[in-house]
KESE-41945 format. One record per atom (N, C-alpha, C): atom name; x, y, z; residue number from 1. Coordinates in pm, whole numbers, padded with zeros to 5 digits, m for minus. Layout:
# residues N
(node 'CA'; (X; Y; Z); NUM)
...
***
This chain:
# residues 183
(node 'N'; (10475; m10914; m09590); 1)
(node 'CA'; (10593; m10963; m09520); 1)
(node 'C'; (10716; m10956; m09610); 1)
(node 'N'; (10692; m11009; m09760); 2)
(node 'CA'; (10801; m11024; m09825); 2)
(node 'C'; (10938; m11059; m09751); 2)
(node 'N'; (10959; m11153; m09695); 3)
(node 'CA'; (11059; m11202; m09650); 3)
(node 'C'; (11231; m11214; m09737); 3)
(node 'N'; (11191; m11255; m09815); 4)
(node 'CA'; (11346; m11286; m09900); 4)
(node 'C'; (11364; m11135; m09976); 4)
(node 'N'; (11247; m11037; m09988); 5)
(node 'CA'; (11299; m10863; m10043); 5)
(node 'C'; (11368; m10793; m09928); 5)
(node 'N'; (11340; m10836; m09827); 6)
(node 'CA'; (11395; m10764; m09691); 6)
(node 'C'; (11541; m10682; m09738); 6)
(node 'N'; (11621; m10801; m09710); 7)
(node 'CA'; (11750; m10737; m09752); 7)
(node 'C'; (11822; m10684; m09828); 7)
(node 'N'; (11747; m10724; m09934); 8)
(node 'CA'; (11781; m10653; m10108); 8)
(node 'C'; (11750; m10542; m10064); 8)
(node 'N'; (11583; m10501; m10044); 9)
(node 'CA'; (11543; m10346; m10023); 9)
(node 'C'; (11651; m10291; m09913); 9)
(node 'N'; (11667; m10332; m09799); 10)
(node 'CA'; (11784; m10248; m09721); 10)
(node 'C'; (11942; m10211; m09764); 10)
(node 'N'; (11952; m10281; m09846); 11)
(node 'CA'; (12099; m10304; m09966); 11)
(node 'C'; (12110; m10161; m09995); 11)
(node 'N'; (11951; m10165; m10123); 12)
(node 'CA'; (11907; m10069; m10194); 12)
(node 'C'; (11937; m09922; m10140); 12)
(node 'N'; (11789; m09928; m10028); 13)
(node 'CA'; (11832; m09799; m09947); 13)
(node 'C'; (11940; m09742; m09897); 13)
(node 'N'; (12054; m09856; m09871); 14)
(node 'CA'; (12168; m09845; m09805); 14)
(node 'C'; (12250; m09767; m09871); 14)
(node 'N'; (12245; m09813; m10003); 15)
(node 'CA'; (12326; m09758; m10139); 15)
(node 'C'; (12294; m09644; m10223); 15)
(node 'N'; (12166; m09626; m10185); 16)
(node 'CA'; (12164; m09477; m10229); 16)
(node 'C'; (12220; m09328; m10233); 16)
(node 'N'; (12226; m09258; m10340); 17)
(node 'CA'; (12375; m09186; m10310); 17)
(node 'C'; (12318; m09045; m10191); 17)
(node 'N'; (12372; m09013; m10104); 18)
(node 'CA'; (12369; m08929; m10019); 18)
(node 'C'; (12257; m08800; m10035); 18)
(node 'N'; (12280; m08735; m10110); 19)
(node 'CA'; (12156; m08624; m10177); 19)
(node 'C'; (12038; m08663; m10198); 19)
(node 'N'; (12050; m08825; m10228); 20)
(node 'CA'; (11882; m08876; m10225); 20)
(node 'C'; (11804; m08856; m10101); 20)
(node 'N'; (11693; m08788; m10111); 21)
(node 'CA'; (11585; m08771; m09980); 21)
(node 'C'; (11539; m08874; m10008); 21)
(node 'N'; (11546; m08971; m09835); 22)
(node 'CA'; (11455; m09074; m09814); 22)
(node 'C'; (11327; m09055; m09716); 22)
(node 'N'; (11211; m09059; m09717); 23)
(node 'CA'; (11154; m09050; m09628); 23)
(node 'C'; (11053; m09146; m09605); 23)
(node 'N'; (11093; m09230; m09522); 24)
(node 'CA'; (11052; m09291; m09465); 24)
(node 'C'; (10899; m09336; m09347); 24)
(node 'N'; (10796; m09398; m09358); 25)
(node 'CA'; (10750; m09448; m09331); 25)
(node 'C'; (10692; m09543; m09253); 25)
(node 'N'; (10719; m09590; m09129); 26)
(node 'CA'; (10684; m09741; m09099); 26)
(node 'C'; (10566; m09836; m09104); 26)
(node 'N'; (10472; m09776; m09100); 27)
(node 'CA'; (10336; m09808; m09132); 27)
(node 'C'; (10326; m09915; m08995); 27)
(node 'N'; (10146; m09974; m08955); 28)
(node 'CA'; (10120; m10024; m08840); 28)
(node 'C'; (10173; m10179; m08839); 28)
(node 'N'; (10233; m10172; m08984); 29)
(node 'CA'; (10334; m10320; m08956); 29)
(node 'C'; (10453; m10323; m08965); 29)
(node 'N'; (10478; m10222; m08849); 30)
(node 'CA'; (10628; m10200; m08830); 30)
(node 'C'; (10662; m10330; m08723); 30)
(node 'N'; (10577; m10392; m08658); 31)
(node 'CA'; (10648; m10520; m08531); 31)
(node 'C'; (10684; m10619; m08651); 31)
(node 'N'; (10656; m10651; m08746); 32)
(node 'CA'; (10677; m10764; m08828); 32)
(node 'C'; (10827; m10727; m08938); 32)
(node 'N'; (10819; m10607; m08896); 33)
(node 'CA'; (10983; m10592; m08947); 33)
(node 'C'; (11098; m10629; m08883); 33)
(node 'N'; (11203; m10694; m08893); 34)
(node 'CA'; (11299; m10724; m08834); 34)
(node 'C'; (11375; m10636; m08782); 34)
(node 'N'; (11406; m10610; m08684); 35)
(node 'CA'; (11475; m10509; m08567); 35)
(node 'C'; (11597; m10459; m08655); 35)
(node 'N'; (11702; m10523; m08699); 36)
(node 'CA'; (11771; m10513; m08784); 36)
(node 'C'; (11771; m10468; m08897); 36)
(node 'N'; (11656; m10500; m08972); 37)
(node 'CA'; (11646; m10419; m09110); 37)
(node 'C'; (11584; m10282; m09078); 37)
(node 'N'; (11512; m10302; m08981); 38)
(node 'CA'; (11466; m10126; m08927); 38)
(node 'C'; (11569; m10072; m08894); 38)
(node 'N'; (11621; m10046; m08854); 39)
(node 'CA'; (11761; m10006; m08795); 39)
(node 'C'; (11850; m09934; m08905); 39)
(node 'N'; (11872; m10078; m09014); 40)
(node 'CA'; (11956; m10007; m09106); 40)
(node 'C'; (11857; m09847; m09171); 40)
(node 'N'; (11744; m09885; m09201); 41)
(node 'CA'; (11643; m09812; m09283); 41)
(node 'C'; (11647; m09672; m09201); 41)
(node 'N'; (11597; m09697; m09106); 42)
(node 'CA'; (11632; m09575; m08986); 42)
(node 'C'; (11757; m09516; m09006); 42)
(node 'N'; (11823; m09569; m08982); 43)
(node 'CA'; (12011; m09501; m09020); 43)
(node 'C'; (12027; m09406; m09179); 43)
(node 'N'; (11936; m09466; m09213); 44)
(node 'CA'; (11976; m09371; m09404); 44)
(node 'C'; (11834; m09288; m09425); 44)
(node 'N'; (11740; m09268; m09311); 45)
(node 'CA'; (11615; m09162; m09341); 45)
(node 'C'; (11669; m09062; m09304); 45)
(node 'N'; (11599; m08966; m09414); 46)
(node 'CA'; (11629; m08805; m09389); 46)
(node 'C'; (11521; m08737; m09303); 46)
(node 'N'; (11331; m08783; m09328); 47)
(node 'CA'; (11281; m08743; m09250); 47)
(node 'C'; (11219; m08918; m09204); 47)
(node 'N'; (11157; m08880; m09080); 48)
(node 'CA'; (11080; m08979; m09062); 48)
(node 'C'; (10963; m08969; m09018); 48)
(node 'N'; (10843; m09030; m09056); 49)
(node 'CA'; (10721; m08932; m09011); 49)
(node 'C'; (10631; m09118; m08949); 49)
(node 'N'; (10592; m09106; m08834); 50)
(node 'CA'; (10500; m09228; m08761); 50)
(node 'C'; (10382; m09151; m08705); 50)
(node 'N'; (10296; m09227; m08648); 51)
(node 'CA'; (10204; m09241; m08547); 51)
(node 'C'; (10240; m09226; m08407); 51)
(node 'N'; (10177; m09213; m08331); 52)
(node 'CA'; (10242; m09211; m08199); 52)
(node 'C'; (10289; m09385; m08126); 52)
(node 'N'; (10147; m09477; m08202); 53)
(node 'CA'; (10219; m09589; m08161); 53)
(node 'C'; (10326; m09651; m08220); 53)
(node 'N'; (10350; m09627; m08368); 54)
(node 'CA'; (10485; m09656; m08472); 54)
(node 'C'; (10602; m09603; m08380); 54)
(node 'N'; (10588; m09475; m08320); 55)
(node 'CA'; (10731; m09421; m08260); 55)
(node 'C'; (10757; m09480; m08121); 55)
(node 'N'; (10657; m09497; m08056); 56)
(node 'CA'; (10690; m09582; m07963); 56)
(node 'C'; (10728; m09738; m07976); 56)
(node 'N'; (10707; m09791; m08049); 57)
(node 'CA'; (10737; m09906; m08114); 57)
(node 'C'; (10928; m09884; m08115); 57)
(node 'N'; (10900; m09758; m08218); 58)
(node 'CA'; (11098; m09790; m08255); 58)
(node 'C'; (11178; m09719; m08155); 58)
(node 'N'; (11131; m09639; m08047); 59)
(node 'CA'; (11183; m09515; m07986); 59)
(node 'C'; (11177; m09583; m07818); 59)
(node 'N'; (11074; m09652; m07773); 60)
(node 'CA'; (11024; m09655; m07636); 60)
(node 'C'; (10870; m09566; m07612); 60)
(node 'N'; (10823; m09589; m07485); 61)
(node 'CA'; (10743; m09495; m07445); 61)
(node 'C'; (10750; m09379; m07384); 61)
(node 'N'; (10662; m09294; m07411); 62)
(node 'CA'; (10746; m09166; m07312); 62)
(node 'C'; (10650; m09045; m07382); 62)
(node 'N'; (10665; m08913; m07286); 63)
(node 'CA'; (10573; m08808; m07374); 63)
(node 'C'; (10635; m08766; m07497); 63)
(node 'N'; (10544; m08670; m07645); 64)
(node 'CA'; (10628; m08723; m07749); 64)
(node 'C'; (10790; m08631; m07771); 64)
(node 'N'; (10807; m08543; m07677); 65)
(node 'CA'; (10883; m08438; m07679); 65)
(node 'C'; (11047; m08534; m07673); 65)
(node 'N'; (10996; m08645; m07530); 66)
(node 'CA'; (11149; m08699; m07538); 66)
(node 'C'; (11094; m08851; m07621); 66)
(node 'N'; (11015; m08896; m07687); 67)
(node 'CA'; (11018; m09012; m07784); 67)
(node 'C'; (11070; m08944; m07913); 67)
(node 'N'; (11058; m08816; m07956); 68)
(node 'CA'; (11079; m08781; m08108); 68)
(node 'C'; (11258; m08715; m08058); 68)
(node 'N'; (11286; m08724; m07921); 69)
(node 'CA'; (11422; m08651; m07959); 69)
(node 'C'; (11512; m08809; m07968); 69)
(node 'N'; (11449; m08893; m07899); 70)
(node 'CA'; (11522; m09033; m07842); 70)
(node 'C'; (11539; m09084; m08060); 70)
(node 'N'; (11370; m09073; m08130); 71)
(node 'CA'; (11398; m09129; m08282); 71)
(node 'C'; (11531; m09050; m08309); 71)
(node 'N'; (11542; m08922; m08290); 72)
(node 'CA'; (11667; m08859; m08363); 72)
(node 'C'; (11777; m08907; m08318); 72)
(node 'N'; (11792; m08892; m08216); 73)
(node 'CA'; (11948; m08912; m08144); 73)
(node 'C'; (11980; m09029; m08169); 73)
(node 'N'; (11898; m09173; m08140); 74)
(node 'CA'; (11926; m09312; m08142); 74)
(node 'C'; (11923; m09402; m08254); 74)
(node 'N'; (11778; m09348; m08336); 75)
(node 'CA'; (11777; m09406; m08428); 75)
(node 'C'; (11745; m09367; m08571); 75)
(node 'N'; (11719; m09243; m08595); 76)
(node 'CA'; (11754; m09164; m08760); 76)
(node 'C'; (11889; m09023; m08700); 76)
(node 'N'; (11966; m09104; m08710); 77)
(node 'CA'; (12071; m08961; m08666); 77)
(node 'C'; (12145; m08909; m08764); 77)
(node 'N'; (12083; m08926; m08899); 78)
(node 'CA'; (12146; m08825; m09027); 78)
(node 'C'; (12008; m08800; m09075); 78)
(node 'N'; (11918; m08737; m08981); 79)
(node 'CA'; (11799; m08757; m09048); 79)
(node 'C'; (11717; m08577; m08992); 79)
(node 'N'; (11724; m08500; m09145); 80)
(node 'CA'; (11693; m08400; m09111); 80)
(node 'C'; (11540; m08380; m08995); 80)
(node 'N'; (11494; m08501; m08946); 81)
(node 'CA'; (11343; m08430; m08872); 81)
(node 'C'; (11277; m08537; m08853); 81)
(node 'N'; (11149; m08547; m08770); 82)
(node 'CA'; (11085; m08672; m08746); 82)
(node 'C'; (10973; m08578; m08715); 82)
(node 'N'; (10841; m08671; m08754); 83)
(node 'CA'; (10688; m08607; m08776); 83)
(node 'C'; (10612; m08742; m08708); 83)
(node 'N'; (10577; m08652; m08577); 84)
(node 'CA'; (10477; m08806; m08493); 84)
(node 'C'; (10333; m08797; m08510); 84)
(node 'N'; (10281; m08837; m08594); 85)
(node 'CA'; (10110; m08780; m08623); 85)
(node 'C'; (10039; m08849; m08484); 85)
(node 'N'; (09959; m08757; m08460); 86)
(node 'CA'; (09848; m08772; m08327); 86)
(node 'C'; (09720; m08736; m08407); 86)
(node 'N'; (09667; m08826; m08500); 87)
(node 'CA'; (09516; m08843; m08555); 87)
(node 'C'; (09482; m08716; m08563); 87)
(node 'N'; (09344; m08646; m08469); 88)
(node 'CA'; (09278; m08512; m08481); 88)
(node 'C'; (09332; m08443; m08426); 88)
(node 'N'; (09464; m08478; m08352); 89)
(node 'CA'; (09553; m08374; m08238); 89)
(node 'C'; (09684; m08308; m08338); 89)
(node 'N'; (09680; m08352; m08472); 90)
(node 'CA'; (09763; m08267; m08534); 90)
(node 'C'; (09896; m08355; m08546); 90)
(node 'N'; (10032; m08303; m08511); 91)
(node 'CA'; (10143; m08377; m08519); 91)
(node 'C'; (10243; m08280; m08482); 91)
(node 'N'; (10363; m08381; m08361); 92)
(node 'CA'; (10467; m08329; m08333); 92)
(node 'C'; (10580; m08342; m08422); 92)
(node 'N'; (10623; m08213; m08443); 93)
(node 'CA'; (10823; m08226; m08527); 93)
(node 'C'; (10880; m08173; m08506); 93)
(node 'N'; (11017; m08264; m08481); 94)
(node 'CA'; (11102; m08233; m08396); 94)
(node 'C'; (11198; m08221; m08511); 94)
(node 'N'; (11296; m08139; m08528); 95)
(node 'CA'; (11432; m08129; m08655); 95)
(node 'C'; (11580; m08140; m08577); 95)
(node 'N'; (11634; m08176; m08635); 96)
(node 'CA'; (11762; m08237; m08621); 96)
(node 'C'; (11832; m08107; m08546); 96)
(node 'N'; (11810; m08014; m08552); 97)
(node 'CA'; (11884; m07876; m08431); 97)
(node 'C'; (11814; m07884; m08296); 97)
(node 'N'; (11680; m07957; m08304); 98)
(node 'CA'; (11667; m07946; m08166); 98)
(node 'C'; (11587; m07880; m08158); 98)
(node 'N'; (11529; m07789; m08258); 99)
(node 'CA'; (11353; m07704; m08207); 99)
(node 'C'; (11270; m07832; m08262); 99)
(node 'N'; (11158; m07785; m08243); 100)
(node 'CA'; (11037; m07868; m08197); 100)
(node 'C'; (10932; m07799; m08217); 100)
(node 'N'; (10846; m07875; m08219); 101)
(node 'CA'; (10643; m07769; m08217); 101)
(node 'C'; (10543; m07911; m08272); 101)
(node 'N'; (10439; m07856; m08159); 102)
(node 'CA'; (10337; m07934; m08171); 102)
(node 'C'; (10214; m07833; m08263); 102)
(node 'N'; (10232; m07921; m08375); 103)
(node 'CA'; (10173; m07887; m08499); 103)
(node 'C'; (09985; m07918; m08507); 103)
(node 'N'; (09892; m07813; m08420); 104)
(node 'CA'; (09771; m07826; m08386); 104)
(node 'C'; (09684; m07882; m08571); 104)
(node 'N'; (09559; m07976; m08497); 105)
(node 'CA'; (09508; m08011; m08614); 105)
(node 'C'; (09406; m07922; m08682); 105)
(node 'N'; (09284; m07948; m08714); 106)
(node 'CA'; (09193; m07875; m08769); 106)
(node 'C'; (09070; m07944; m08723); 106)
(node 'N'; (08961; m07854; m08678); 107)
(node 'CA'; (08812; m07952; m08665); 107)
(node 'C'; (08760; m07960; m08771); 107)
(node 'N'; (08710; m08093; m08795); 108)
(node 'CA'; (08680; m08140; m08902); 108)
(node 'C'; (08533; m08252; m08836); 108)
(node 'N'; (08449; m08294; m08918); 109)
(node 'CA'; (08371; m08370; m08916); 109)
(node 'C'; (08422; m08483; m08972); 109)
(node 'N'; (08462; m08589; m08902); 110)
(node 'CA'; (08522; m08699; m08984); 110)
(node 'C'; (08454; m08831; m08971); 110)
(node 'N'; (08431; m08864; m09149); 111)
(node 'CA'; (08386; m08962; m09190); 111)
(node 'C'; (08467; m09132; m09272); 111)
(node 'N'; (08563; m09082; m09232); 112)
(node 'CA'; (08661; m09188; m09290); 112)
(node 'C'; (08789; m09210; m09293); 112)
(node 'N'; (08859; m09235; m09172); 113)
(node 'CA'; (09000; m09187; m09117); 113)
(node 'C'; (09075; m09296; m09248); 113)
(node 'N'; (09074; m09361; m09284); 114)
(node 'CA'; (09093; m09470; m09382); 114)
(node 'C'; (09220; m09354; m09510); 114)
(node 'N'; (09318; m09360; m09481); 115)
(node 'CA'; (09414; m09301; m09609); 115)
(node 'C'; (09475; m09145; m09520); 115)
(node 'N'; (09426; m09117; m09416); 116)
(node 'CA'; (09454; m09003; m09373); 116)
(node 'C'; (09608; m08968; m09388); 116)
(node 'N'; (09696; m09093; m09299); 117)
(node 'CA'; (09828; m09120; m09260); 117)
(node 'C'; (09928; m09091; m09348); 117)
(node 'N'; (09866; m09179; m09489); 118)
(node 'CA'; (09931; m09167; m09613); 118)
(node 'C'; (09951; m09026; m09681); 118)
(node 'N'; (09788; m08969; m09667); 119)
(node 'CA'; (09747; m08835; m09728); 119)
(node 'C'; (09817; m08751; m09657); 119)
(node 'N'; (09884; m08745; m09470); 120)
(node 'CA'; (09950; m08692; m09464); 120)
(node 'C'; (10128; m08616; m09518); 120)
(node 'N'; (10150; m08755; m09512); 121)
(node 'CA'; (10274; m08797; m09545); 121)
(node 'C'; (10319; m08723; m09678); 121)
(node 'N'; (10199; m08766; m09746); 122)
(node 'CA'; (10275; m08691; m09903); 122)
(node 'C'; (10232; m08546; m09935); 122)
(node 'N'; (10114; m08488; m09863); 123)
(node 'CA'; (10116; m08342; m09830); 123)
(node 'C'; (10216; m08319; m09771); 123)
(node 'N'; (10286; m08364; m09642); 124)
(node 'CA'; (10440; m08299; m09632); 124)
(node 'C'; (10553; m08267; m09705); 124)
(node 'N'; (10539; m08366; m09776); 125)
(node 'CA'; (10688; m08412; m09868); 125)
(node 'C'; (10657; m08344; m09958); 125)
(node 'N'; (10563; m08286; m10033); 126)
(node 'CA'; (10477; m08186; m10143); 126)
(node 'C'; (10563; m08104; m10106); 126)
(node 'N'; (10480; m08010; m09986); 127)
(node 'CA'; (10513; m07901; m09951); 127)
(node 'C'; (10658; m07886; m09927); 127)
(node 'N'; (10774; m07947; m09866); 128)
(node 'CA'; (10891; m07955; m09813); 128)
(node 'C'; (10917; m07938; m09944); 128)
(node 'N'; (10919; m08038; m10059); 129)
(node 'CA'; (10960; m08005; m10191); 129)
(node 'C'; (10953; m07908; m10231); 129)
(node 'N'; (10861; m07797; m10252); 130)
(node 'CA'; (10842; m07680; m10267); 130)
(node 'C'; (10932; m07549; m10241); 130)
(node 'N'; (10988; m07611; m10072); 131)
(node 'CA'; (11042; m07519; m09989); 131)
(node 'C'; (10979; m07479; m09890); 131)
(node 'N'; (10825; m07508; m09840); 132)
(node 'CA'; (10782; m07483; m09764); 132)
(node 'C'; (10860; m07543; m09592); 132)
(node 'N'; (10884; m07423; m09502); 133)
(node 'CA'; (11002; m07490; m09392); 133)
(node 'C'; (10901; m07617; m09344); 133)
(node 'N'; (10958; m07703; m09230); 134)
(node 'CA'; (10875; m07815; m09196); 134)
(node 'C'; (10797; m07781; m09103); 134)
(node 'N'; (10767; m07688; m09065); 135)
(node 'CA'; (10683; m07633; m08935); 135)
(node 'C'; (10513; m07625; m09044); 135)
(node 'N'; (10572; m07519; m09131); 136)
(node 'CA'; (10423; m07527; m09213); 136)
(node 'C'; (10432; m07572; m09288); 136)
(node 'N'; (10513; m07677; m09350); 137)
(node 'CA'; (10425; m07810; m09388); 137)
(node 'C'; (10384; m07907; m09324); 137)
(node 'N'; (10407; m07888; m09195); 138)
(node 'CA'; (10350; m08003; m09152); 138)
(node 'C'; (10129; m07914; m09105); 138)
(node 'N'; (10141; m07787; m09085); 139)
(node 'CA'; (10042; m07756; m09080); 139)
(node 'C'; (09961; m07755; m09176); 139)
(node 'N'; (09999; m07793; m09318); 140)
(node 'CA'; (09957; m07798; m09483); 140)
(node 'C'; (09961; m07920; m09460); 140)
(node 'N'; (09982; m07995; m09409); 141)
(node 'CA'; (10005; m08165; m09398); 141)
(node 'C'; (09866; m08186; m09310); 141)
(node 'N'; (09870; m08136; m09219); 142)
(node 'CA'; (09748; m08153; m09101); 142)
(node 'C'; (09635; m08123; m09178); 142)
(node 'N'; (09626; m07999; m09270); 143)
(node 'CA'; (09473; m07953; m09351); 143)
(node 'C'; (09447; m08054; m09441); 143)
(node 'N'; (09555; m08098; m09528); 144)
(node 'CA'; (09532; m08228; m09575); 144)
(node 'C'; (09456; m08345; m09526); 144)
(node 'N'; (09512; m08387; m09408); 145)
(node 'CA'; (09496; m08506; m09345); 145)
(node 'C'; (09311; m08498; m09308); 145)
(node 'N'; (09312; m08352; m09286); 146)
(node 'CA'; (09179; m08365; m09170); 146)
(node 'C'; (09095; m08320; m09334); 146)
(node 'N'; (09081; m08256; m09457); 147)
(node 'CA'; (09035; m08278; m09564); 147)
(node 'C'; (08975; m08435; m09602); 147)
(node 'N'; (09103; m08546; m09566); 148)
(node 'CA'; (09095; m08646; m09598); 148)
(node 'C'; (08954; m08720; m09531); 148)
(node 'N'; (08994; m08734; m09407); 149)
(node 'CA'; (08894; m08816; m09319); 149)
(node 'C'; (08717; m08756; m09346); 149)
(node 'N'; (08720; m08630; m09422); 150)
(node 'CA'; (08570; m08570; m09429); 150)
(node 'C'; (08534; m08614; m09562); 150)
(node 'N'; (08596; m08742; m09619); 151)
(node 'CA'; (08535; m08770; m09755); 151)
(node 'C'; (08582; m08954; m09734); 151)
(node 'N'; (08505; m09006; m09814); 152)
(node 'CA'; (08441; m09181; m09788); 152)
(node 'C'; (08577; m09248; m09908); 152)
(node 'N'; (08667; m09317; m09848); 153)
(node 'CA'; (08719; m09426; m09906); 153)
(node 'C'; (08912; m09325; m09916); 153)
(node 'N'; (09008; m09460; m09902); 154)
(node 'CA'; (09183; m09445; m09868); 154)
(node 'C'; (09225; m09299; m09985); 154)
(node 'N'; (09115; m09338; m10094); 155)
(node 'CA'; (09195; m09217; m10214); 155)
(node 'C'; (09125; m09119; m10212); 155)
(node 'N'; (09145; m09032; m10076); 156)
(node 'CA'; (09068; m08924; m10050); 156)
(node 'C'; (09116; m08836; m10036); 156)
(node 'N'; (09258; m08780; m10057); 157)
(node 'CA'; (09362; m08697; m10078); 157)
(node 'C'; (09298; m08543; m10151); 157)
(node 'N'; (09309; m08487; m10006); 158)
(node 'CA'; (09240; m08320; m10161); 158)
(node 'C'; (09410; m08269; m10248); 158)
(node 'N'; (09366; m08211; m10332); 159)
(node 'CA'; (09462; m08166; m10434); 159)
(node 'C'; (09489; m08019; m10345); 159)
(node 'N'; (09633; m07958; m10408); 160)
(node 'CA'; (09691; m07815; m10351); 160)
(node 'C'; (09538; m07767; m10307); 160)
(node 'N'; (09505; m07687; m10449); 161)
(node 'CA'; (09376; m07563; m10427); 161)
(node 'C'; (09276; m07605; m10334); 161)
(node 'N'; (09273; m07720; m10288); 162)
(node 'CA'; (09153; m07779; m10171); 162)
(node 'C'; (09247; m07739; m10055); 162)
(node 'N'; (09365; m07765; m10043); 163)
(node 'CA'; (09463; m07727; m09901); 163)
(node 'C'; (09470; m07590; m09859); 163)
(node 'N'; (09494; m07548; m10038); 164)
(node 'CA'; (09486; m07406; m09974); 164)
(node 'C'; (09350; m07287; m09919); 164)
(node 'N'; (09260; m07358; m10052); 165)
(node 'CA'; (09144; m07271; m09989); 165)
(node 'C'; (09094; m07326; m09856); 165)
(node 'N'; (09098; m07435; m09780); 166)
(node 'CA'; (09081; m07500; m09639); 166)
(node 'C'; (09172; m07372; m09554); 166)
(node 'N'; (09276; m07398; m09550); 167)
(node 'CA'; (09411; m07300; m09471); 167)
(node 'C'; (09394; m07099; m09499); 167)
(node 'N'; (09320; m07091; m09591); 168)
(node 'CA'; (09221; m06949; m09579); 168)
(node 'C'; (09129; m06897; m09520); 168)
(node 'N'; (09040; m07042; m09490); 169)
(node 'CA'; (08926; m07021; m09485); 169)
(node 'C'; (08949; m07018; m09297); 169)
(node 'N'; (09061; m07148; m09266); 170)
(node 'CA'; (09084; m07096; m09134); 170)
(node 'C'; (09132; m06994; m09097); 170)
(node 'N'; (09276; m06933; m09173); 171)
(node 'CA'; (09306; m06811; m09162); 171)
(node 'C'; (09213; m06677; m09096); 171)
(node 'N'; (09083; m06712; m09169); 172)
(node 'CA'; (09010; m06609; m09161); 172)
(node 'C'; (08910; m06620; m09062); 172)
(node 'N'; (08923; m06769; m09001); 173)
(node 'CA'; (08835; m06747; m08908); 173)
(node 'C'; (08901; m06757; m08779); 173)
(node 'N'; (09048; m06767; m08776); 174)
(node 'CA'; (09116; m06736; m08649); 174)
(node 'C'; (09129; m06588; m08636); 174)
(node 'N'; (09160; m06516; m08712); 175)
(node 'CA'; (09114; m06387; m08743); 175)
(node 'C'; (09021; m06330; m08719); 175)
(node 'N'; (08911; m06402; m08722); 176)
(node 'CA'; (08778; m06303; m08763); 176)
(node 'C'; (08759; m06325; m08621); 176)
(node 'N'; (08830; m06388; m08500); 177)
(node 'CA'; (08776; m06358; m08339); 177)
(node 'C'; (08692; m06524; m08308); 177)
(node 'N'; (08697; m06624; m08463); 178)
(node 'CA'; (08599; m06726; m08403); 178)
(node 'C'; (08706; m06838; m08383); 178)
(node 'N'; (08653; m06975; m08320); 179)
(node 'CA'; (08778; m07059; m08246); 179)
(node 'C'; (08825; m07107; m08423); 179)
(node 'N'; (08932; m07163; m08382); 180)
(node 'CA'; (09017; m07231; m08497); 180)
(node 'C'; (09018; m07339; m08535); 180)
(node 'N'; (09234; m07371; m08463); 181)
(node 'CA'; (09275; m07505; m08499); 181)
(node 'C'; (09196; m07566; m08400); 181)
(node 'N'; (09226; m07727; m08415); 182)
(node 'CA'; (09143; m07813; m08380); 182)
(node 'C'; (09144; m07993; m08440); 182)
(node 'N'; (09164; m08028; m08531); 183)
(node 'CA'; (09171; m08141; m08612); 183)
(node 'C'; (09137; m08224; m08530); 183)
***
């Protein structure tokens, strides 16, 4: 809860100088945040990446095409992009011009959804750092995620060479004529 950091941390964020990438987070205890300090936080994210129920939370309900344009327009509107994760269904992102794509997952055998969200999150921001555009990182984000859930306990994060040899191995089997994505 941290109650009395609330506003300091929104100060903080507030004051950060412009070139700083924020990316933002809400995690499933976004109702216990104050409408207001979300708001400001929202106002100074560059990307923003939720769940489907996190975005409905800050956005409304709705299919995710007009909930991720409603996060941009209403409530991150200096905010290069928004990433709505849908568990094994992959994740929608939508960027601040207005294209869009629903970012398919990977089949995976999953044994431990526990850290996935997180493991997504910072496989994006990896890759984006890099230069990778946000379309395929968010599909380097998805191999991640679904890596994650096929191994036991939150710090289950595969490293690059696990992302990439995963994203080959599909390569080659969307290729080779057999089914694919999937997550």
């Amino acid at each position: 809860s941290y109650v009395g950091s609330r506003d300091a941390l929104a100060d903080w964020i507030e004051a950060l100088p412009a070139e700083i990438f924020l990316v933002f987070d809400p995690t499933p205890v976004i109702s216990d945040i104050p409408r207001a300090i979300l708001d400001r936080v929202l106002a100074r994210t560059s990307w923003l990446s939720c769940n489907t129920a996190e975005a409905a939370e800050i956005a409304g309900r709705g299919d995710v095409e007009a909930v991720a344009a409603r996060l941009l327009s209403s409530h991150c509107p200096t905010a290069e992009g928004v990433v709505i994760r849908a568990g094994a269904n992959g994740c929608f992102v939508r960027l601040a011009d207005g294209s869009a794509q629903a970012v398919p997952g990977f089949k995976v055998v999953a044994v431990d959804t526990n850290g996935a969200g997180d493991t997504h999150i910072g496989a994006f921001v990896s890759a984006l750092s890099r230069g990778v555009p946000p379309f395929a990182a968010a599909r380097y984000a998805n191999a991640a995620a679904a890596l994650s859930v096929t191994r036991h306990g939150g710090s289950s994060a595969p490293t690059d060479q696990e992302i990439q040899t995963f994203l080959s191995h599909e390569e080659r089997s969307v290729h080779g004529g057999k089914q694919g994505a999937g997550f």
